[in-house]
N, C-alpha and C positions, 0 to 999 in steps of 0.2 A: 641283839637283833640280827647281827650278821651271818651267827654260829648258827640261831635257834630257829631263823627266821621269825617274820612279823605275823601276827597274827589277824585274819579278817574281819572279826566280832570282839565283844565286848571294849573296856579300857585300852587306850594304847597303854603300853611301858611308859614308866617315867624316863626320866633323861634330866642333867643338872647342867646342860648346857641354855636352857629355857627357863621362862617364868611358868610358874606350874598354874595350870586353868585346868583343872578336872571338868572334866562333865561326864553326862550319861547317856547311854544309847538314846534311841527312840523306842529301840524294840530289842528282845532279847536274842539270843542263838536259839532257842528253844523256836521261840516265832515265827523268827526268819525259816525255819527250817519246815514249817508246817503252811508256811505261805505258797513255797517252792512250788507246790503241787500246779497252782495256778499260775503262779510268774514264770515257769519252764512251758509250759503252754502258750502261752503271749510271747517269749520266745522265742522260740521252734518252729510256735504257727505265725511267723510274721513274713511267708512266701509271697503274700497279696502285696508287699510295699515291698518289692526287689531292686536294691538300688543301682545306681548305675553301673554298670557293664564296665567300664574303664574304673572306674574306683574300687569295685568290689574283686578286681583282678589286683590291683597294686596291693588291697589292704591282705588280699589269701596271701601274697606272693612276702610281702614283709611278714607275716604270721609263720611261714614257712621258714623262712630265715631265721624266728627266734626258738624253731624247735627246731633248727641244725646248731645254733648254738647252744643248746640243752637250757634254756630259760623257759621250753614249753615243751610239752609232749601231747602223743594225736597225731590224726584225729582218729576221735571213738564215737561208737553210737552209743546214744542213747542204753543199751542194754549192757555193754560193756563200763558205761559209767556208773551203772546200777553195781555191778558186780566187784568193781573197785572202791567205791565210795557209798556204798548201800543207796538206799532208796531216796531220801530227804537232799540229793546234792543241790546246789542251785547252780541256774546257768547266765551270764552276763553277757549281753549283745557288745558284737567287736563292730564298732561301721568307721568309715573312711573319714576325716573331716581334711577340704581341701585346702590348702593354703598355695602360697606364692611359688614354692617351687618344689612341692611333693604332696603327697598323703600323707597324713597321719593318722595313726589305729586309735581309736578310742574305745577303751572298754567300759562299759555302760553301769556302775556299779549301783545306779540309782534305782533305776528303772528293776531291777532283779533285789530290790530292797537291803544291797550288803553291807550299802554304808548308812542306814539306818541303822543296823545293828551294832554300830561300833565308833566312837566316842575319842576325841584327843585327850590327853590327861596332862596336854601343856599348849601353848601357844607360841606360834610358831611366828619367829621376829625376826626379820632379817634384816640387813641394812642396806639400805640403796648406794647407789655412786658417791651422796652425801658423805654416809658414813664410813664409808672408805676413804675418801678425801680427807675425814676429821683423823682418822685411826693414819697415815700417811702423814699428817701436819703433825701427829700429836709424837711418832714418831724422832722425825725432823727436828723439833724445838728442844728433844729431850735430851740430845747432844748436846754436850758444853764444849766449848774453847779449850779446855783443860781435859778433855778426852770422859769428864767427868757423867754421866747418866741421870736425870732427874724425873722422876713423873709422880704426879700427884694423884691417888684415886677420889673418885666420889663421894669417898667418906671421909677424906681427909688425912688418909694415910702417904705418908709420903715414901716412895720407893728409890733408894742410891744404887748405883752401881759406877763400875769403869766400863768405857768400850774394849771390847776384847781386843789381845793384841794383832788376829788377823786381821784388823779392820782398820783406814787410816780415818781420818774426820770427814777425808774428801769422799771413799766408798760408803760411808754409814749418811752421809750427804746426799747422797744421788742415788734416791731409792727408783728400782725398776719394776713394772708390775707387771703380770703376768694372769690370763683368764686361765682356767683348766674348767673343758667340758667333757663330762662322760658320754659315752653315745647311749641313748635310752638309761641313763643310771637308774631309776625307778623300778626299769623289769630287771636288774641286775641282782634287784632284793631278793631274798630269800620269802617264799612262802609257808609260814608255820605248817610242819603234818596236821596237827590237828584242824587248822583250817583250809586246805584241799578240796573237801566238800563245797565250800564257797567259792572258787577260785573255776569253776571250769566257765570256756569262755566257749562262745557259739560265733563261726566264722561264714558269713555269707562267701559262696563263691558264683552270684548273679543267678544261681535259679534257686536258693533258698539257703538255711542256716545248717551249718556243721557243725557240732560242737567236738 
């Protein structure tokens, strides 16, 4: 997904890090793309509900920022996105949502029908503070006295090992944790070539949308 990037439509990729939950679009790529004609209209023509003047300046001004980091490119018209992505492209509304100490871009992938077209093929399971506590305790216990390593799986298997010799009872003892956040790591993703067509976004900058 990194190399190839992700794709907008149909199945996602499997992945063996999850429990696999297939499903199915709503709608096909064929669909979506014969929808376009009226959803880039409703779009485009959405000048009559121009949103706030200070939010719709933060939200161009971050959009700007991600196409100097080459995570977006733009802006084009309408004629020029015909000319690069043929006629069928769809276009997703970007608007501001405010929170406690900035804007945030939101891009509207409902409303332009993109994430109907396209289906998880696993379930996404993460684990809270809990489960970080238990994977930390479970850790911790699995040290022995005798530098000895013990942990038992869910099935029943049991795993030995010794602690490595860089480690005393007391460092393997005194685990330290650590968050890591990426900044935007989502638009970091790669976007599939063949799904580009799907991907253009429309940026109000207070007197109507750009895409």
């Amino acid at each position: 997904l990194l190399v190839n990037g992700v794709k907008l439509t149909g199945v996602g990729a499997l992945t063996s890090q999850f429990e696999l939950d297939r499903k199915e679009p709503a709608m096909t790529a064929e669909q979506l793309m014969k929808s376009t004609r009226w959803t880039r209209r409703k779009v485009l023509g959405s000048n009559s509900s121009t949103p706030d003047a200070a939010v719709a300046k933060e939200v161009w001004k971050g959009t700007c920022d991600e196409e100097s980091r080459g995570w977006l490119s733009g802006p084009y018209s309408p004629s020029e996105m015909q000319k690069q992505l043929g006629p069928l492209f769809v276009v997703s509304r970007r608007f501001g949502l405010v929170q406690s100490d900035k804007v945030r871009p939101i891009d509207d992938m409902s409303e332009s029908l993109v994430n109907s077209a396209y289906a998880p093929s696993y379930k996404l399971d993460l684990p809270g503070v809990d489960g970080i506590s238990l994977v930390a305790r479970c850790f911790l216990e699995a040290v022995q006295d005798d530098r000895g390593i013990t942990m038992t799986l869910s099935d029943g298997t049991v795993l030995k090992g010794v602690l490595h010799e860089s480690f005393s009872l007391r460092d393997a003892r005194a685990l330290h944790g650590r968050t890591l956040d990426l900044d935007a790591a989502y638009k970091q993703m790669l976007v599939s070539r063949d799904s580009l067509w799907a991907s253009v976004l429309a940026v109000s900058d207070s007197t109507g949308f750009t895409p």
